[in-house]
N, C-alpha and C positions, 0 to 999 in steps of 0.2 A: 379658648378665647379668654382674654384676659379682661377682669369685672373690676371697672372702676369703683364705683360706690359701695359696693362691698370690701376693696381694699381699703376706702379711705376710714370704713366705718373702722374696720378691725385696726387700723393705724396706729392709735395712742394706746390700745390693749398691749399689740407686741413688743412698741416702744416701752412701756413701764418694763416688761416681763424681762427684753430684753436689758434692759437700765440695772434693774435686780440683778440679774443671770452677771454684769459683769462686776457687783459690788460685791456679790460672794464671791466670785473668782478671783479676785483682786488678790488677797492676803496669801493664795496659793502659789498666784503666780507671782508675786513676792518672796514669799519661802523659796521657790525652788532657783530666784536671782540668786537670791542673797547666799544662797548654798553655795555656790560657785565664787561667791566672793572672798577678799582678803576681810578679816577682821573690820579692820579700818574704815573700810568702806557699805559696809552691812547697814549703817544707821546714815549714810547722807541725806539731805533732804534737798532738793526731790530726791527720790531712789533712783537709780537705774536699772530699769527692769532687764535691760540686755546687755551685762557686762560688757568691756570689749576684753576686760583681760581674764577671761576663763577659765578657773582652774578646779582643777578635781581632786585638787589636796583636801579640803577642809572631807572630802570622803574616806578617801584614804586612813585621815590622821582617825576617823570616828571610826572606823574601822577598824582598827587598829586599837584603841584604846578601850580598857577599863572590860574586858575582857567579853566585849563588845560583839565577837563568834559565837562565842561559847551559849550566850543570851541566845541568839538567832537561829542558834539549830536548837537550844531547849522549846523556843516557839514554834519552829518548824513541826519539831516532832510532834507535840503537843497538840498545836492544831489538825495535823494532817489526820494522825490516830483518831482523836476524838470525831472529828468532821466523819472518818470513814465508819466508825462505829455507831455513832448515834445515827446517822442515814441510813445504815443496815438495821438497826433493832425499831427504828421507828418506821421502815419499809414493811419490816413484818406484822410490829404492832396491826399496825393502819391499813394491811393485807387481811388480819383474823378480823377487826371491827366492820370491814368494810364487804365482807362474803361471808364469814361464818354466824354461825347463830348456837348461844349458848346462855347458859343461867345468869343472869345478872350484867347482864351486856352494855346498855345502856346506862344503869348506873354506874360501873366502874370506867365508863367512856367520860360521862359526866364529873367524877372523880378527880380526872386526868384534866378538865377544863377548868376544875376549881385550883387546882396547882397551878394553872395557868394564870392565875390570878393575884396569885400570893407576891407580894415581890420578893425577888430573891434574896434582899440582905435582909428581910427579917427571919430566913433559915439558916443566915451564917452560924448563929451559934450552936443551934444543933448540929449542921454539917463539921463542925472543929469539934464536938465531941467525938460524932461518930467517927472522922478520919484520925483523932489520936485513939481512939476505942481500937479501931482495925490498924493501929500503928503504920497509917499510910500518910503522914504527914511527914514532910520533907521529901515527897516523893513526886516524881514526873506520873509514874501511873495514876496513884492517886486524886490529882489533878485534874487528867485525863477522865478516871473514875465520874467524878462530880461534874465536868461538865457535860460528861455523857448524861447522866440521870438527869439533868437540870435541864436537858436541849433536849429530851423525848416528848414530850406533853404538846410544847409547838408543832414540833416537827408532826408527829402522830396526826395530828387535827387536820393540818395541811393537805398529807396523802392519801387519809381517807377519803375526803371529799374527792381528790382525781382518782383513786381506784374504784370509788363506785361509779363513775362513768364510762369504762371498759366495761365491754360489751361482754355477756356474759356466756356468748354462745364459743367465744373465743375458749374458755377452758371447758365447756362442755366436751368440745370438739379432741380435747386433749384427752381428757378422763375415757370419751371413748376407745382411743386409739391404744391406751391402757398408762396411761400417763396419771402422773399422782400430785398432789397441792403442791409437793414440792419443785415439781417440774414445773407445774404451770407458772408457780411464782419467779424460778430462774429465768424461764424461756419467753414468756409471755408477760407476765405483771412488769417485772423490772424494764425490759427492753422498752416496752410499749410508754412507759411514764421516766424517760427520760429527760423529758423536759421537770417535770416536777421536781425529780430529783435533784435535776442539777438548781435546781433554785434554791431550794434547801441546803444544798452543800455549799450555795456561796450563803447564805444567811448564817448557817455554824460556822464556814470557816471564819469570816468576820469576827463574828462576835466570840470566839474561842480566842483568836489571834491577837483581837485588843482588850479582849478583860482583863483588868487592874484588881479589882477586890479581893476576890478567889485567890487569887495568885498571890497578893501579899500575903494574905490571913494566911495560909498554908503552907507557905514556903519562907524557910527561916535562909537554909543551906544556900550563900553565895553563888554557888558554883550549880545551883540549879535553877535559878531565878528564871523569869521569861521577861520578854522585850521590853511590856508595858512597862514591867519593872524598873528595867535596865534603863529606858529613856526619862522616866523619874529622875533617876540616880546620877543617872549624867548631866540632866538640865540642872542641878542641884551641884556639880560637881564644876560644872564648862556657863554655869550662869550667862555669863557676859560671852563668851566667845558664840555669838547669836549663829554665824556661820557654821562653828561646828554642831550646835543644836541641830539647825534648820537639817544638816547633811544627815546624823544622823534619823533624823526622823521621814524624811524620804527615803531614805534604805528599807526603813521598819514599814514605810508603803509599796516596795516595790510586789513584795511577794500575795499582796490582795490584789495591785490592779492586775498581775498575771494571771492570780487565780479567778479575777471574773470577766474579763476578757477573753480567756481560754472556754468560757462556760455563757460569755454571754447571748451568743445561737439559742441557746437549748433556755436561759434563763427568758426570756423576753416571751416565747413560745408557753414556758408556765405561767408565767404571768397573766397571759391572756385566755390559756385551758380554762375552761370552767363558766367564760361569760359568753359560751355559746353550747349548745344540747344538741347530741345528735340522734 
């Protein structure tokens, strides 16, 4: 049954939020006109948000230019390796803290929170010693390298807390049956916190995919540059051509809203793990 006075109260709440919700959307749903547009018509005022004459050149031509591939699989690879490495080594991390019990446990968990802490670019310059130290500078692995060890500390923090919530009878049940840690962890830890996971994996691949710092400091070599880079380069290059900007940098969005809409079941479901006990 539908409650008057309680809609009318909440009335001007939604009204603001949603008032908000369309002034950030605005500039988006402007970029992805203006992509579609000729040059010419990218700055009229008013805008027209729904071209009538639509075109998928200013994609193409971004596409196409300034070597604009090459950039987009270096990202590719980059984030996907890294994403699937540091959610495997911090599944295990966050598997020993979260069951095992050993010498110095908790302090070296605590360790791992104060790194948490640090912000990143005041370790850029140790990190450019050490990667020209291990002569892994101008290097895709390298890369990779760093931003595996930089994305474990979070990630670790995160799955402990959902692995100690698994039931414990669940891997007793296994050791019995003559099953060993490492089974229980293929068969049973991982399956069972696949919400967790996949929440982590869209938080790395994110912020893998659009880090900018890292990626300049470490990468001199053209030809192995990544996106962040590449769409610097280009707005710096296509300044004024607002259209072909705009186009390439929804390209450079396509492959996060896939990756979190392919994940967002399992993401919404970690989100919510943990604010109830069972």
């Amino acid at each position: 049954m539908f409650r008057f006075k309680p809609f009318i109260r909440k009335f001007p709440i939604h009204l603001i939020l949603s008032l908000g919700g369309l002034v950030m959307l605005f500039p988006f749903v402007w970029m992805i006109s203006s992509a579609f547009k000729p040059n010419l018509f990218v700055i009229e005022i008013p805008p027209e948000l729904f071209p009538k004459d639509a075109s998928f050149e200013n994609f193409i031509q971004a596409w196409n230019a300034n070597n604009f591939q090459r950039y987009f699989l270096n990202s590719s690879l980059v984030a996907v390796t890294a994403t699937f490495f540091v959610v495997l080594f911090s599944a295990m991390a966050a598997y020993a803290f979260a069951r095992f019990k050993f010498p110095g446990k908790e302090a070296i968990f605590f360790t791992f929170l104060l790194v948490m802490m640090v912000p990143s670019i005041i370790a850029i310059v140790p990190q450019f010693i050490l990667m020209k130290a291990l002569n892994l500078r101008n290097s895709l692995w390298g890369l990779i390298l760093i931003y595996v060890a930089t994305g474990l500390s979070l990630n670790m923090f995160l799955l402990r807390g959902f692995f100690e919530q698994i039931p414990h009878e669940l891997e007793e049940a296994v050791l019995i049956d003559g099953g060993n840690y490492l089974t229980i962890f293929g068969t049973i830890i991982l399956p069972l916190s696949t919400p967790a996971l996949a929440t982590v994996s869209i938080f790395s691949f994110m912020g893998f995919w659009d880090e900018f710092v890292m990626a300049l400091t470490f990468i001199d070599d053209p030809a192995k540059r990544t996106l962040p880079i590449a769409i610097a380069l280009f707005q710096g290059q296509h300044g004024t051509q607002w259209g072909l900007v705009f186009a390439a940098s929804l390209i450079a969005l396509v492959p996060v809203f896939l990756f979190f809409f392919s994940m967002q079941r399992y993401f919404v479901g970690g989100l919510t793990t943990g604010a109830f006990k069972g």
